[in-house]
HTML snippet that shows the backbone in 3Dmol.js (N, CA, C, O; Angstrom):
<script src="https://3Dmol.org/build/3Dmol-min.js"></script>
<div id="view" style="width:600px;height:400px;position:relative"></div>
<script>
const pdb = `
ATOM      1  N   UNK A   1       0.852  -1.165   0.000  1.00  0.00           N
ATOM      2  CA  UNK A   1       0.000   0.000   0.000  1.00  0.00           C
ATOM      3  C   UNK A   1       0.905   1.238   0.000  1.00  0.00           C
ATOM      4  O   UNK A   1       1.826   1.354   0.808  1.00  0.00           O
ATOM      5  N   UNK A   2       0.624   2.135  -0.906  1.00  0.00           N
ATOM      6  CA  UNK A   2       1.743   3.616  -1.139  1.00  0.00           C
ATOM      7  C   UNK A   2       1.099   4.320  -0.318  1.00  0.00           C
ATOM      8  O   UNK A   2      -0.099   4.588  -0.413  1.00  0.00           O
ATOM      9  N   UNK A   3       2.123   4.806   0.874  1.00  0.00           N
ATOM     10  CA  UNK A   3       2.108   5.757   1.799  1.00  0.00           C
ATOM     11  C   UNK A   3       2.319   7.408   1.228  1.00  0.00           C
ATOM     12  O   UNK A   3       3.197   7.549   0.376  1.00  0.00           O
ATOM     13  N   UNK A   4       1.732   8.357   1.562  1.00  0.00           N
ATOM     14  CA  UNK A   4       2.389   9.410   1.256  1.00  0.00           C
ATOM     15  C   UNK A   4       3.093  10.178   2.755  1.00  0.00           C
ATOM     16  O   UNK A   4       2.550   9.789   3.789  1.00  0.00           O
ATOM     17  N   UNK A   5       4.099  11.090   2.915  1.00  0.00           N
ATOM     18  CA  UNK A   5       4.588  11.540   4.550  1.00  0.00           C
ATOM     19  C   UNK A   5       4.783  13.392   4.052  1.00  0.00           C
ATOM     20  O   UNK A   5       5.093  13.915   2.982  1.00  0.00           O
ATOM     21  N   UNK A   6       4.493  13.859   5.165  1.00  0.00           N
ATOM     22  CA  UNK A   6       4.709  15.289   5.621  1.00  0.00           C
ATOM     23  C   UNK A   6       4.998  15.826   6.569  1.00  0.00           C
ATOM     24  O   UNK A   6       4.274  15.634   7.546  1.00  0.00           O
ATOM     25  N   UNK A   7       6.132  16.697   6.702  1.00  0.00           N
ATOM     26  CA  UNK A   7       6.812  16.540   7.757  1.00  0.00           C
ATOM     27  C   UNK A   7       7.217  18.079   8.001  1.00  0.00           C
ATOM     28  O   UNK A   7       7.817  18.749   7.160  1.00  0.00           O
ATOM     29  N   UNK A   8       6.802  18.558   9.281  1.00  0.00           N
ATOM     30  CA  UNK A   8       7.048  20.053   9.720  1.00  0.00           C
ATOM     31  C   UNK A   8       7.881  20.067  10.804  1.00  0.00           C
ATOM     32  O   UNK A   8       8.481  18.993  10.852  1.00  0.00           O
ATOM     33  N   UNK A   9       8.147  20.702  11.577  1.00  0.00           N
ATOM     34  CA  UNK A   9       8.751  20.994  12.731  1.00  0.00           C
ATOM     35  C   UNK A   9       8.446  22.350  13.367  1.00  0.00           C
ATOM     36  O   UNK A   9       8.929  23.385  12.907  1.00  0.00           O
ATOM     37  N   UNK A  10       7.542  22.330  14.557  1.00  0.00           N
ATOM     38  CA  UNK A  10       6.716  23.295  14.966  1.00  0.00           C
ATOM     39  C   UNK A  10       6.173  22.788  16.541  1.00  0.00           C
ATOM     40  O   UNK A  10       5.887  21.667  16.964  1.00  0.00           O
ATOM     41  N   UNK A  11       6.169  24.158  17.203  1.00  0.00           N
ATOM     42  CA  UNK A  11       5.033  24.138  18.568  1.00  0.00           C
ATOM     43  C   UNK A  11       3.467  23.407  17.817  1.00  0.00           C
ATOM     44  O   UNK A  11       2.868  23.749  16.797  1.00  0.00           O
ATOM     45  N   UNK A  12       3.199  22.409  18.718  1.00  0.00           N
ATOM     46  CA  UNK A  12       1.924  22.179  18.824  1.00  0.00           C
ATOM     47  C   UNK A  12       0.897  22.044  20.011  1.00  0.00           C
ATOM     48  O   UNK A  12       1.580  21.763  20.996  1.00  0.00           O
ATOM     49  N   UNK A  13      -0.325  22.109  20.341  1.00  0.00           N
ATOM     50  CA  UNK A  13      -1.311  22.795  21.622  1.00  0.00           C
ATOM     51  C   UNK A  13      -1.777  21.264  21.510  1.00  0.00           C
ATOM     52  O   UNK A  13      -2.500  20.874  20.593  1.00  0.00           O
ATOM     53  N   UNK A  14      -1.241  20.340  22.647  1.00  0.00           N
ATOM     54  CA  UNK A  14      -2.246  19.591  22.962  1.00  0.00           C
ATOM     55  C   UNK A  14      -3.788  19.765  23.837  1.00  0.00           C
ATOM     56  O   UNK A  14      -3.835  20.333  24.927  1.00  0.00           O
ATOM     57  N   UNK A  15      -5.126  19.118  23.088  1.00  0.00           N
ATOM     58  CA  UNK A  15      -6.136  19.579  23.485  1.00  0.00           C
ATOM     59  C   UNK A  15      -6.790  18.116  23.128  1.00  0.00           C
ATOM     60  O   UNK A  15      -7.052  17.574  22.054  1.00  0.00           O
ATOM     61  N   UNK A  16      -6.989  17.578  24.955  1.00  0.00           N
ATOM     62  CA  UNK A  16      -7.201  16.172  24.970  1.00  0.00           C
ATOM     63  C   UNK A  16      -6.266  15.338  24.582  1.00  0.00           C
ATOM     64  O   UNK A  16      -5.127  15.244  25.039  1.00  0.00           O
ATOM     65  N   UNK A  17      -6.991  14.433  23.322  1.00  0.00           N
ATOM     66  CA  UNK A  17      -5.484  13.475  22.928  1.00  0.00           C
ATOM     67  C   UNK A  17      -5.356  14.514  21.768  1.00  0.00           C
ATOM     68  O   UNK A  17      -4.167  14.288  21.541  1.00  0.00           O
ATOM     69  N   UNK A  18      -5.664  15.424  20.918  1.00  0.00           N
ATOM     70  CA  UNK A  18      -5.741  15.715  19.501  1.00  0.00           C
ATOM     71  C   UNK A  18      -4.175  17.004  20.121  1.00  0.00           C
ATOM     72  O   UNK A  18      -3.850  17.469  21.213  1.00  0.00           O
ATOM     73  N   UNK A  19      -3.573  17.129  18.553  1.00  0.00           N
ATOM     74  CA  UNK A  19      -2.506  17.735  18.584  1.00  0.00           C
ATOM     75  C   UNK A  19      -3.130  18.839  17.814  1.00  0.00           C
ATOM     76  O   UNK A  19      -3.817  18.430  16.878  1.00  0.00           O
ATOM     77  N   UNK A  20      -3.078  20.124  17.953  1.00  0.00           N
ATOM     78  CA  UNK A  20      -3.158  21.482  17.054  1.00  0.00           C
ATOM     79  C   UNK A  20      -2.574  22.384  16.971  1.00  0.00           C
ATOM     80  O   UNK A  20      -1.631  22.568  17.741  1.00  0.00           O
ATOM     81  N   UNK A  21      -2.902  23.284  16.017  1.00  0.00           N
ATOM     82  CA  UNK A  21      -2.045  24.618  15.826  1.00  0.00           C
ATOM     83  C   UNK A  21      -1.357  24.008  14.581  1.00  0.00           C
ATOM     84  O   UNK A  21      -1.241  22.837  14.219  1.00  0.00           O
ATOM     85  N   UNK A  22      -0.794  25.577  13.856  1.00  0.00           N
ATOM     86  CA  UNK A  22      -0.444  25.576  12.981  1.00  0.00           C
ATOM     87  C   UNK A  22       1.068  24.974  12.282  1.00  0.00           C
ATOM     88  O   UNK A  22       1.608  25.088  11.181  1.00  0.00           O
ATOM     89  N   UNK A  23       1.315  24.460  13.238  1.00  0.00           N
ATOM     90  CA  UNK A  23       2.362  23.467  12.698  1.00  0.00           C
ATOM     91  C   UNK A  23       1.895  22.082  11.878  1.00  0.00           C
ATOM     92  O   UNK A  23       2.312  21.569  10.840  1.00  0.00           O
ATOM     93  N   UNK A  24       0.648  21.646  12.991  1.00  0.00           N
ATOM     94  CA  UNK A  24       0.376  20.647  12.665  1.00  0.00           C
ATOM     95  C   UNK A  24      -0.838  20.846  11.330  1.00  0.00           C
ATOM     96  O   UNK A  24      -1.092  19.851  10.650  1.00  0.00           O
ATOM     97  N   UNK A  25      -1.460  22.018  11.062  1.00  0.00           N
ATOM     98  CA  UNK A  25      -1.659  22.356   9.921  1.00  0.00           C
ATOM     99  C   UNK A  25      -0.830  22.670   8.330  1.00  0.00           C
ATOM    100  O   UNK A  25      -1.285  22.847   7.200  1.00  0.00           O
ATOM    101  N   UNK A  26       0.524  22.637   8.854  1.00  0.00           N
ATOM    102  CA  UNK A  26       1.439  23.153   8.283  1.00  0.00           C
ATOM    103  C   UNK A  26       2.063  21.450   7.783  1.00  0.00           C
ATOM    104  O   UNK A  26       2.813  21.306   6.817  1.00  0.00           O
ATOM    105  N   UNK A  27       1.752  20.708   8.337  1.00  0.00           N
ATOM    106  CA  UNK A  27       2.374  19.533   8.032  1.00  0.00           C
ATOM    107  C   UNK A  27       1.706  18.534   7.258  1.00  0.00           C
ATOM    108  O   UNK A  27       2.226  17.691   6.527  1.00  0.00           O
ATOM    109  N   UNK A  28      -0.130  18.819   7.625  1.00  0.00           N
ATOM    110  CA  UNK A  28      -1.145  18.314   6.889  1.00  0.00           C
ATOM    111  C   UNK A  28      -0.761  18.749   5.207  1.00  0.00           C
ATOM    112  O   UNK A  28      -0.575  18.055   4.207  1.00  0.00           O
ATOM    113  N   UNK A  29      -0.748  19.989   5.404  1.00  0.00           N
ATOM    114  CA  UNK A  29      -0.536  21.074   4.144  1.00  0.00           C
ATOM    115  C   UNK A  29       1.046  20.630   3.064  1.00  0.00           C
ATOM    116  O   UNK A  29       1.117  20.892   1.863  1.00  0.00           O
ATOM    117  N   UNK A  30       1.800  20.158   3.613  1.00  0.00           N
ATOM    118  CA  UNK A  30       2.711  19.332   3.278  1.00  0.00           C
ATOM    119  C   UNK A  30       2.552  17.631   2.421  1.00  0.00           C
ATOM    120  O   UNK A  30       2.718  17.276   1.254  1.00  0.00           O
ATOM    121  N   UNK A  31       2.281  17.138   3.284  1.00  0.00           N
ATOM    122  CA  UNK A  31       1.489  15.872   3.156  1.00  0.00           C
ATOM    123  C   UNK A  31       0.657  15.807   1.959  1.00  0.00           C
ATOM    124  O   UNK A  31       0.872  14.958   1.094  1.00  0.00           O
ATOM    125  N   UNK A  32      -0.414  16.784   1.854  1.00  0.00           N
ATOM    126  CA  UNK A  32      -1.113  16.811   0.669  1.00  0.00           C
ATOM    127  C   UNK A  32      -0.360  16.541  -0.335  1.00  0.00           C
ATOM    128  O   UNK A  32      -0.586  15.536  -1.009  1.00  0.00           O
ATOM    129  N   UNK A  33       0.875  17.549  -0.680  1.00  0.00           N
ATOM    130  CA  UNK A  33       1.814  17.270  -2.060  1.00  0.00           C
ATOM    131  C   UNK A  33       2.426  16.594  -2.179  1.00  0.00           C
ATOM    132  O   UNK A  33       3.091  16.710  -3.208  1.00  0.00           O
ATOM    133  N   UNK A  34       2.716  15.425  -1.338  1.00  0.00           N
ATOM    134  CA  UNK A  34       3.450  14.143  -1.593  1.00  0.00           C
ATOM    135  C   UNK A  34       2.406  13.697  -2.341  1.00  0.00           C
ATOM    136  O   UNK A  34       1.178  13.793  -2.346  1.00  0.00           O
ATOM    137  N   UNK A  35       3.653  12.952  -3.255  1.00  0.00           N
ATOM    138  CA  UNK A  35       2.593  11.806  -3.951  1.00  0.00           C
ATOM    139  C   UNK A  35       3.077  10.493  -3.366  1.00  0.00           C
ATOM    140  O   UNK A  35       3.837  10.444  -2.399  1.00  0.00           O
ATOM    141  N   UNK A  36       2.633   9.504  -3.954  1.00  0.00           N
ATOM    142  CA  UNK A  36       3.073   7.935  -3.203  1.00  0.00           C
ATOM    143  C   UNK A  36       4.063   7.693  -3.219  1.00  0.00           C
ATOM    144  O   UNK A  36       4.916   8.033  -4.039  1.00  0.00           O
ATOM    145  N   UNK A  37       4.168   6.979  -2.207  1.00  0.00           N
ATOM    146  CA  UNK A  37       5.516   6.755  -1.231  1.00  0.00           C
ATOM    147  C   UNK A  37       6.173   7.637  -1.570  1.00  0.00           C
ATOM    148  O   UNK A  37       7.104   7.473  -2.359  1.00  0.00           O
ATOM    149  N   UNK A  38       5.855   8.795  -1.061  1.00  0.00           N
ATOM    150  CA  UNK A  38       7.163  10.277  -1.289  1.00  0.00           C
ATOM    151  C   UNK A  38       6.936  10.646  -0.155  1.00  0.00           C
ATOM    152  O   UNK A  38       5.801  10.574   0.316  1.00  0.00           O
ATOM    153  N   UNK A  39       8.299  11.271   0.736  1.00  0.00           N
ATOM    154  CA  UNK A  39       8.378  12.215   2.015  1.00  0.00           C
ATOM    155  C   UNK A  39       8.761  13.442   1.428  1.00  0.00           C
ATOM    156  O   UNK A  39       9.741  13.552   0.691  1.00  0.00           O
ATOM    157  N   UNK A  40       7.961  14.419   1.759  1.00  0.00           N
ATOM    158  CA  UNK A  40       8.150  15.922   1.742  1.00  0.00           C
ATOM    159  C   UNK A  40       8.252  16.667   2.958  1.00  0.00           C
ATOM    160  O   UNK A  40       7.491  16.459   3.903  1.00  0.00           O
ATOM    161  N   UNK A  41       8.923  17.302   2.971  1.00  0.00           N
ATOM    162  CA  UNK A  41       9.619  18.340   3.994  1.00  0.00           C
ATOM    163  C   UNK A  41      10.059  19.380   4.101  1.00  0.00           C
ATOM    164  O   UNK A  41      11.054  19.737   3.471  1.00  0.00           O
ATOM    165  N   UNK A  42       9.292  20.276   5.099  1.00  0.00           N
ATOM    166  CA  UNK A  42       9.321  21.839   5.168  1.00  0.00           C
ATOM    167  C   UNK A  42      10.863  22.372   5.060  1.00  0.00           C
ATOM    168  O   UNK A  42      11.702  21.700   5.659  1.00  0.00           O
ATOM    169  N   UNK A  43      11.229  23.337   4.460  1.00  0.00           N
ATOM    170  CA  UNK A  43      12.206  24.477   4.272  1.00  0.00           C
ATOM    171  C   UNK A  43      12.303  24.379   6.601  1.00  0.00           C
ATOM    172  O   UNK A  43      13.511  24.334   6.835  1.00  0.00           O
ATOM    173  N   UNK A  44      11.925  24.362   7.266  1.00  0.00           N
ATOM    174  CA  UNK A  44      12.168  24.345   8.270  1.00  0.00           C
ATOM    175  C   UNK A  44      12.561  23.221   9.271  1.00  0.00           C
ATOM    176  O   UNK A  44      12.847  23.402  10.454  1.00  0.00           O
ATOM    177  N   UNK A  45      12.525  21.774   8.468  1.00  0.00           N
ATOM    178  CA  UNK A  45      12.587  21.008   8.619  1.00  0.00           C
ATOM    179  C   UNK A  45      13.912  20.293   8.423  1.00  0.00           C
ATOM    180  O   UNK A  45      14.660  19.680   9.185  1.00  0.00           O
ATOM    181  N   UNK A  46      13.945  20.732   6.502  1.00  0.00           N
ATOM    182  CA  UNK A  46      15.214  20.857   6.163  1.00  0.00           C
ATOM    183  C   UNK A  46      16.538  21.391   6.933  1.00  0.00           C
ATOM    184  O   UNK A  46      17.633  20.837   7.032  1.00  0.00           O
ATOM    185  N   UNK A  47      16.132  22.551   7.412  1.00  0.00           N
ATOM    186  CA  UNK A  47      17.308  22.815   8.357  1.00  0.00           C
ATOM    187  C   UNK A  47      17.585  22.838   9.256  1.00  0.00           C
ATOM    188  O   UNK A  47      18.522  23.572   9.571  1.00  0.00           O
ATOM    189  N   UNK A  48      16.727  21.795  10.502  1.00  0.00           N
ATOM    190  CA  UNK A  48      17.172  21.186  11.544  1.00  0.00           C
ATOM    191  C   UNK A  48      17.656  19.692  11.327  1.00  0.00           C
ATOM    192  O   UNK A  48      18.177  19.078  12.258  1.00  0.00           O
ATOM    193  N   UNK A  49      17.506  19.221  10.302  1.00  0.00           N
ATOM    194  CA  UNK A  49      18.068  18.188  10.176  1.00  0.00           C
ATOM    195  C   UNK A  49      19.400  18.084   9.447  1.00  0.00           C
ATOM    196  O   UNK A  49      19.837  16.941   9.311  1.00  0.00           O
ATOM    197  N   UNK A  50      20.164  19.164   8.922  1.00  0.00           N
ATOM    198  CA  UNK A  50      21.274  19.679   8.170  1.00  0.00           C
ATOM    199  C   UNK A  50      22.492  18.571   8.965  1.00  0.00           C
ATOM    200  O   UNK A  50      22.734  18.717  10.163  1.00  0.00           O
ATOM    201  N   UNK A  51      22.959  17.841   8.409  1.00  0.00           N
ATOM    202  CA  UNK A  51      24.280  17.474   9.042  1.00  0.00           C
ATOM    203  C   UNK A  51      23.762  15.729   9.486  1.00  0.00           C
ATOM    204  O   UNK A  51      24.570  14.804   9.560  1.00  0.00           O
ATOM    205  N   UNK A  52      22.346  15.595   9.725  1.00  0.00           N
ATOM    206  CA  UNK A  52      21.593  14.281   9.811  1.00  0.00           C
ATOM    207  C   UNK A  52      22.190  13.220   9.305  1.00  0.00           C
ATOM    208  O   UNK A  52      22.071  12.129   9.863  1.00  0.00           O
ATOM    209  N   UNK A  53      23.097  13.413   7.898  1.00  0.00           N
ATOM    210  CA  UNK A  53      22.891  12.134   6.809  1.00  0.00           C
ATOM    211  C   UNK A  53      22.024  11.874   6.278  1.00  0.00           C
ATOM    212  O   UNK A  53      22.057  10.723   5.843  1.00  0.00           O
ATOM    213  N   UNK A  54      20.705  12.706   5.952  1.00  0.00           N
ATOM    214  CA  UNK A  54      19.751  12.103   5.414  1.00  0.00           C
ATOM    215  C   UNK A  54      19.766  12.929   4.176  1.00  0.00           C
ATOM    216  O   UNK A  54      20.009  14.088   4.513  1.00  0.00           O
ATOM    217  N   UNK A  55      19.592  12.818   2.726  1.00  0.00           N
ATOM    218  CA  UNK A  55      19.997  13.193   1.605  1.00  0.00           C
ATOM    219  C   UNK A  55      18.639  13.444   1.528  1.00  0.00           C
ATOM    220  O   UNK A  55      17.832  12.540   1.745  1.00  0.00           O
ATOM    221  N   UNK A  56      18.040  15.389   1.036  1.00  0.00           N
ATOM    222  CA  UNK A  56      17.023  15.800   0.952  1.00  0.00           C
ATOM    223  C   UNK A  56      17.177  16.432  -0.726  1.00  0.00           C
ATOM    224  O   UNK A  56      18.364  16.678  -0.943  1.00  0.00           O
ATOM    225  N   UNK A  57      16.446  16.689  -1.718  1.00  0.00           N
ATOM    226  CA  UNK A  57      16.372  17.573  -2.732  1.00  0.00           C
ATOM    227  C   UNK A  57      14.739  18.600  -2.716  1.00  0.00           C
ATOM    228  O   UNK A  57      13.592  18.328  -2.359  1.00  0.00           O
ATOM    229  N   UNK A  58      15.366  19.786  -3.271  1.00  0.00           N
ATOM    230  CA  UNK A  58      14.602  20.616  -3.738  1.00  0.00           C
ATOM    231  C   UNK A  58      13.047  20.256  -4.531  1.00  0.00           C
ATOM    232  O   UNK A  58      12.969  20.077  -5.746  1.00  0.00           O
ATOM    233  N   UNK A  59      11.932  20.196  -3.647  1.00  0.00           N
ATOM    234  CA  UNK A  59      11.106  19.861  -4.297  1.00  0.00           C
ATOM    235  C   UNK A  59       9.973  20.999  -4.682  1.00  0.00           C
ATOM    236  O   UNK A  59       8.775  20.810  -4.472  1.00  0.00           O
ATOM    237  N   UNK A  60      10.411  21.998  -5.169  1.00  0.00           N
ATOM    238  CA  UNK A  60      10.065  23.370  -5.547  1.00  0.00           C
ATOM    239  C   UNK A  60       9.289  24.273  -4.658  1.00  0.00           C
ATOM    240  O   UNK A  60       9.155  23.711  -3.570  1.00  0.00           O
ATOM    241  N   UNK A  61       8.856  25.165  -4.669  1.00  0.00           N
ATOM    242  CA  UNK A  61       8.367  26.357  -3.845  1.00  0.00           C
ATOM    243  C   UNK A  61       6.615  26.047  -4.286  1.00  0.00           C
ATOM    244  O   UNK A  61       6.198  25.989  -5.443  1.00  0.00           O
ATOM    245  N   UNK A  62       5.734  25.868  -2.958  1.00  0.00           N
ATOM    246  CA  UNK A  62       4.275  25.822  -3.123  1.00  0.00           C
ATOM    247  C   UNK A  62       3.860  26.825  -2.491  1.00  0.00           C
ATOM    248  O   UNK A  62       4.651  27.599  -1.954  1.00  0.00           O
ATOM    249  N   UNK A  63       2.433  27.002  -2.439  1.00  0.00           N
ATOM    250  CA  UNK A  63       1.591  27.435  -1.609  1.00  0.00           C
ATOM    251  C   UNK A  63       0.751  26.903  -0.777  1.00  0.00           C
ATOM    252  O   UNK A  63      -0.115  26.117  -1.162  1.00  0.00           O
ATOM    253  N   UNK A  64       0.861  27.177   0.183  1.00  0.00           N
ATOM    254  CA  UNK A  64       0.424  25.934   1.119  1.00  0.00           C
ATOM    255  C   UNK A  64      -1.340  26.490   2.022  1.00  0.00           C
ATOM    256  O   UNK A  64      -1.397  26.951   3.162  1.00  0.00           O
ATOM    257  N   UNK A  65      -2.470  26.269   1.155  1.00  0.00           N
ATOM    258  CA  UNK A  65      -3.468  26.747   1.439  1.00  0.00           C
ATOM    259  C   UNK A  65      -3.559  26.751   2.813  1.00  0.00           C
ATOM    260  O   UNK A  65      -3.254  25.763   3.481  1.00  0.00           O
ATOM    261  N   UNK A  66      -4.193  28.410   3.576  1.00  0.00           N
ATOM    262  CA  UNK A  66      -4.459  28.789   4.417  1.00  0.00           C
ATOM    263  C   UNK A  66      -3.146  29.081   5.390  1.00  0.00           C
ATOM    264  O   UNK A  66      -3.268  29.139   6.613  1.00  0.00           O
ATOM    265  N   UNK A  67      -2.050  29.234   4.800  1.00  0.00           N
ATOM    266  CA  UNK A  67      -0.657  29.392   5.385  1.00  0.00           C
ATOM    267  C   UNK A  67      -0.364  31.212   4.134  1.00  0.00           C
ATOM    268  O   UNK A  67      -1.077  31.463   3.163  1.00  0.00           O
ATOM    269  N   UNK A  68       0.431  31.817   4.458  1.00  0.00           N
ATOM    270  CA  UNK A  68       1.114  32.993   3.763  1.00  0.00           C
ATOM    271  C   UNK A  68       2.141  32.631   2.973  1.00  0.00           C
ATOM    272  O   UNK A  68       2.792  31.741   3.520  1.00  0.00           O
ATOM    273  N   UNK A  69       2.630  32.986   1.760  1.00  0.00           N
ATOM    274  CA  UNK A  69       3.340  33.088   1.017  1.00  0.00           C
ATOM    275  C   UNK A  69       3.767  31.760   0.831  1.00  0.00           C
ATOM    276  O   UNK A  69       3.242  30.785   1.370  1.00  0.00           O
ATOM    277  N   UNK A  70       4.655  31.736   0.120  1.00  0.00           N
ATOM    278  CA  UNK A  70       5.321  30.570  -0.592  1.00  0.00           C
ATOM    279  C   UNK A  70       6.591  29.911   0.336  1.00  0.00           C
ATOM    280  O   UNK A  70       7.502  30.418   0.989  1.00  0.00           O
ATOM    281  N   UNK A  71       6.166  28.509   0.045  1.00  0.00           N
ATOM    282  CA  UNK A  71       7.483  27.529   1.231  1.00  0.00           C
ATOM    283  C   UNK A  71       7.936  26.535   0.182  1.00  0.00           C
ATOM    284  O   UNK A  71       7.304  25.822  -0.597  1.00  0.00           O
ATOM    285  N   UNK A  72       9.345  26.729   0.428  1.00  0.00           N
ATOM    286  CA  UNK A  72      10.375  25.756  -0.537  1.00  0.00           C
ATOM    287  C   UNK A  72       9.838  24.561   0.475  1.00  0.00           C
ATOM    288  O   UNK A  72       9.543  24.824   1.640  1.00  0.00           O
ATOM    289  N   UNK A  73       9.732  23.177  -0.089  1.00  0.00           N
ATOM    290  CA  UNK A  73       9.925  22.426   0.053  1.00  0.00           C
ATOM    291  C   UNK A  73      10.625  21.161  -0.742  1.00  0.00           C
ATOM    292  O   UNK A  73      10.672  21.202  -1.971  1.00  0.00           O
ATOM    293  N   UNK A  74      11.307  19.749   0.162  1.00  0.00           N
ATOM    294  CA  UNK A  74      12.137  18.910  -0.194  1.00  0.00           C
ATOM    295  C   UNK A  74      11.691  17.315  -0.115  1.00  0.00           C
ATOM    296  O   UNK A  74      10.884  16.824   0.673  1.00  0.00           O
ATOM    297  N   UNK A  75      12.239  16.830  -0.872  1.00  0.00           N
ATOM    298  CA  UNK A  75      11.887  16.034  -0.750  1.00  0.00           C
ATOM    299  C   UNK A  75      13.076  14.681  -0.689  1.00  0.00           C
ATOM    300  O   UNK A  75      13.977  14.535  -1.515  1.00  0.00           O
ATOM    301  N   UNK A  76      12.790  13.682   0.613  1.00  0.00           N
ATOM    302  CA  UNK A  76      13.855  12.925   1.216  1.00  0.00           C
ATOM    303  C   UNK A  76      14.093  12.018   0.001  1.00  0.00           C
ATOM    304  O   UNK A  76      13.170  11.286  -0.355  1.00  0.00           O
ATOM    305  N   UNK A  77      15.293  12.009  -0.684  1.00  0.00           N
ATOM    306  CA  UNK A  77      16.028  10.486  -1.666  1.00  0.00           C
ATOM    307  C   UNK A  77      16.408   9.980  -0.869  1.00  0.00           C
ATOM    308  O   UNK A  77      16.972  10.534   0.075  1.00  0.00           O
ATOM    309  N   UNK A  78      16.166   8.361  -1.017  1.00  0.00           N
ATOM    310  CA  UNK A  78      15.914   6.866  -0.662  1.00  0.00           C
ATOM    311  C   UNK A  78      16.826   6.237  -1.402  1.00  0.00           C
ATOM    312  O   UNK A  78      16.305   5.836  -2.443  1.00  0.00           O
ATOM    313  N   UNK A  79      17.962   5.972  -1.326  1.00  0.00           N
ATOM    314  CA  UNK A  79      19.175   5.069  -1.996  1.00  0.00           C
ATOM    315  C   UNK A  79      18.629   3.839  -2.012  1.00  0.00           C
ATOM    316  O   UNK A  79      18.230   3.351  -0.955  1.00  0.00           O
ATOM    317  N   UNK A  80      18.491   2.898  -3.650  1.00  0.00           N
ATOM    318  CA  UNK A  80      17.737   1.497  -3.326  1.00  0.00           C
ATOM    319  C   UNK A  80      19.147   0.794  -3.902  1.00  0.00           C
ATOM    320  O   UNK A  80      19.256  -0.432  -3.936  1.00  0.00           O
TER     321      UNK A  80
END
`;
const viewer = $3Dmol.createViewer("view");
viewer.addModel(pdb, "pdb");
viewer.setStyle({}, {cartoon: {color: "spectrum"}});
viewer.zoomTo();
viewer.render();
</script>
């Protein structure tokens, strides 16, 4: 079954068990533009993980409905 992943890095407001706030909107909003089995990852994401080992590319600049302006995002290569 093809997974799609989105991935932010952000404060989030736990309320009950549910996680919110705009990170975790910000990551939904991510997620959407993966396609199958693809990980995409925020321009903010990207650069806490800098130095990781994990090999990211440029997966162009979107708009990420109900967010402001335009966010580069990347997307993680998978050595097979």
């Amino acid at each position: 079954m093809p997974i799609r992943v989105g991935v932010h890095t952000g404060e989030v407001e736990l309320v009950g068990g549910d996680a919110r706030g705009v990170a975790v909107h910000t990551a939904a909003r991510v997620m959407s533009l993966a396609g199958a089995d693809e990980v995409l990852v925020s321009s903010t994401t990207h650069d806490l993980v800098e130095g990781s080992g994990l090999s990211l590319e440029e997966a162009g600049t979107h708009v990420l409905k109900g967010l402001s302006g335009p966010r580069l995002l990347f997307r993680l290569s998978v050595a097979h």
